[in-house]
N, C-alpha and C positions, 0 to 999 in steps of 0.2 A: 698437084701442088697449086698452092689457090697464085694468083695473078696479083702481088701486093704491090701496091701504088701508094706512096706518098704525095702528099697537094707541093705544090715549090710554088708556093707566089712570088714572083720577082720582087726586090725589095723587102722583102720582108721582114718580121722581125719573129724568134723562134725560140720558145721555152724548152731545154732538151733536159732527159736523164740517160746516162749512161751506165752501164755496169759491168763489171768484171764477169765473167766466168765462176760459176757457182759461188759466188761473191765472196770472193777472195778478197782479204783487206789490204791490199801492196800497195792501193793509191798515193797513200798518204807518206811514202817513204819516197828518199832523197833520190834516188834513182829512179821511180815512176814517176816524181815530180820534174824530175831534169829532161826526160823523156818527153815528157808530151807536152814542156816550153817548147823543146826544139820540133815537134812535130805539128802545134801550131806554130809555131815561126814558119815553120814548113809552108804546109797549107795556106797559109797567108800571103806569102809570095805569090802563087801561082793566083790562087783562088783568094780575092780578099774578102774580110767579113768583119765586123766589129764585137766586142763580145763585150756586153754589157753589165753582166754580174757572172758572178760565180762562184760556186763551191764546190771544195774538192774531200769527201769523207772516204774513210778507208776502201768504201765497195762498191762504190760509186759517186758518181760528179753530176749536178744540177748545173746549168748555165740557159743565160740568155744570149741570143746571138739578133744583129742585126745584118742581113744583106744587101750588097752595092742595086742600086735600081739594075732592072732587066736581069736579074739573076736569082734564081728560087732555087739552085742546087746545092745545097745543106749537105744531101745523102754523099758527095763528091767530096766535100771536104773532111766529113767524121770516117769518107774513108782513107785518107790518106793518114789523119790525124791516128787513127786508131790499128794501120798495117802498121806503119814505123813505131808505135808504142810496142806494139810485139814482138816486133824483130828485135826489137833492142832488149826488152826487158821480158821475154816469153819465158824463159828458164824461170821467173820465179812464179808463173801460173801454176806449177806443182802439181800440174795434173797433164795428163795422157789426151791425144786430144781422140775425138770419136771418131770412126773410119768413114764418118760426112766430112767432119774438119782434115783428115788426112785427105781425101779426095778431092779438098779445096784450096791444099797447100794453106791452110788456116792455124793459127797456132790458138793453144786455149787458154787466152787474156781475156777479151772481153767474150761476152755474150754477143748473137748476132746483131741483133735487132736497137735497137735502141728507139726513146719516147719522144715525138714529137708537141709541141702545140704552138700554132701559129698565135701569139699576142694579137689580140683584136681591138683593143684600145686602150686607155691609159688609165684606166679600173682593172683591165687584166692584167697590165701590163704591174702596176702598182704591188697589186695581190701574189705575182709571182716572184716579183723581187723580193718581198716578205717572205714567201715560200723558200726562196733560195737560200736566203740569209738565217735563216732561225730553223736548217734543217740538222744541224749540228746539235745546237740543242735537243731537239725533236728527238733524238736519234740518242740520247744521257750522253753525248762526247765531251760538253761542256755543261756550266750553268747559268751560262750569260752567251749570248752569241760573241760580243767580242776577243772571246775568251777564246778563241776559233780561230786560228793563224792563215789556213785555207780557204781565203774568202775575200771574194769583195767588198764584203762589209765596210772593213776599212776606209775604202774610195770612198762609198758613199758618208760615212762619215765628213771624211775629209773634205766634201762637197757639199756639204752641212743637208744632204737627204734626211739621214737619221742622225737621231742626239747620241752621243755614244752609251750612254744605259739605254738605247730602244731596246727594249724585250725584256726590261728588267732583270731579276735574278731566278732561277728557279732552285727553289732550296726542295728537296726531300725530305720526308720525316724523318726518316732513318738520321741524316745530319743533322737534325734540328737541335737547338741545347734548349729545352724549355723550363729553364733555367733548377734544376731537379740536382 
């Protein structure tokens, strides 16, 4: 089994993606949403972090996180954030978990692993917050990001970052009237 290392720079600041277990889409409902407010609320008690954007789609979550100086341990926090999501809400994973995840007392919500990238400046930082925000779109959920209720978007808005049409409209052929 290979030796996997994550980098923790203290202070840091961290682009993550998260995903369900064979991407189930249950994120997006009012019980995995109430779920994992209260498991970061959780996680933030003990361990604080600031979270700088975020999006939540059916089969997974994009977020930024910033950490308190002298603290690089992310992997501590996505794990408390992501046991208490399972326990509470594992019955609607819908699947059997595999005789690795029974052996780990593991329920089958999310997948193990989840994506890292440390924000290197405020070019990456910029580029991922775009990424965050217009991954709904990206994804036909909507055809305007603000159209996206799961998102930070809004804040930034409201912090006048982005104009509220950023990313304009994406219209489809298929919907298109050209005028026939």
């Amino acid at each position: 089994m290979p030796n996997y290392r994550r980098p923790g720079n203290p202070g840091g600041m961290y682009f993550f993606t998260v995903v369900t277990h064979e991407r189930r889409p249950v994120l997006t409902t009012e019980e995995v949403r109430s779920a994992l407010r209260a498991a970061i609320q959780r996680a933030r008690a003990t361990l604080p972090f600031d979270i700088e954007a975020w999006v939540l789609l059916p089969d997974h979550l994009h977020c930024i996180w910033s950490l308190p100086p002298g603290d690089g341990n992310f992997a501590a926090r996505w794990a408390i954030i992501k046991r208490q999501v399972s326990r509470e809400c594992g019955s609607m994973a819908d699947a059997l978990p595999s005789i690795s995840r029974k052996r780990r007392n593991e329920q089958a919500f999310w997948q193990r692993r989840f994506w890292e990238h440390q924000i290197r400046d405020d070019d990456d930082l910029a580029r991922h917050l775009d990424y965050v925000h217009w991954n709904p779109v990206k994804h036909r959920l909507v055809k305007s990001v603000k159209e996206w209720p799961y998102s930070s978007f809004h804040r930034y808005v409201e912090g006048r970052y982005y104009p509220d049409d950023w990313g304009g409209v994406v219209i489809d052929e298929a919907d298109a009237d050209f005028g026939e």
